[in-house]
N, C-alpha and C positions, 0 to 999 in steps of 0.2 A: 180035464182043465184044472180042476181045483191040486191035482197032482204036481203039473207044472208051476204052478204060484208055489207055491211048498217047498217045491226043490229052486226057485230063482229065489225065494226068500232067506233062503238056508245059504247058499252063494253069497247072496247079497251080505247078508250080516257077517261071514265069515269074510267074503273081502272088505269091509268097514272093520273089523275088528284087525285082521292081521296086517292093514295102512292106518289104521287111526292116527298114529303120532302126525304121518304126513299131511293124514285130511287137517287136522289140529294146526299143525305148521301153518299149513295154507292158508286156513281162515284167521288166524292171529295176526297173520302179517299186518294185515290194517290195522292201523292206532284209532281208528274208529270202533272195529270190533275186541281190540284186546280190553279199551277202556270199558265196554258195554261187558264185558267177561269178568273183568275185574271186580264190575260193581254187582252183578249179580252174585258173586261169590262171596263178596262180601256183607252179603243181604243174608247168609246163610248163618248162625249164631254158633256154632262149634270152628267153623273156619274161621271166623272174623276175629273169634276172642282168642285162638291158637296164631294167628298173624300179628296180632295187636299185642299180645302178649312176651311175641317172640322180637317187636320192632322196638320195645320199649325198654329191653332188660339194661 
């Protein structure tokens, strides 16, 4: 049993991994979720001052 979890696990992250862009697509669409993305990324302090930096020149 523990065999089978291991090898669907292994599946799993290898299909998330080789569709991400699409899974990413998908979930952005929404102007609900891309604004909630946007702010947590910009909660982040090398992202926020590398955007801030590059909006302002």
């Amino acid at each position: 049993m523990k065999r089978l979890k291991r090898i669907l696990l292994v599946f799993g992250i290898f299909f998330i991994y080789s569709n991400r862009y699409k899974i990413m697509n998908v979930c952005l669409k929404s102007k609900w979720m891309r604004e909630k993305f946007i702010q947590l990324t910009m909660q982040i302090p090398l992202i926020g001052r590398k955007f801030l930096q590059g909006a302002f020149k």
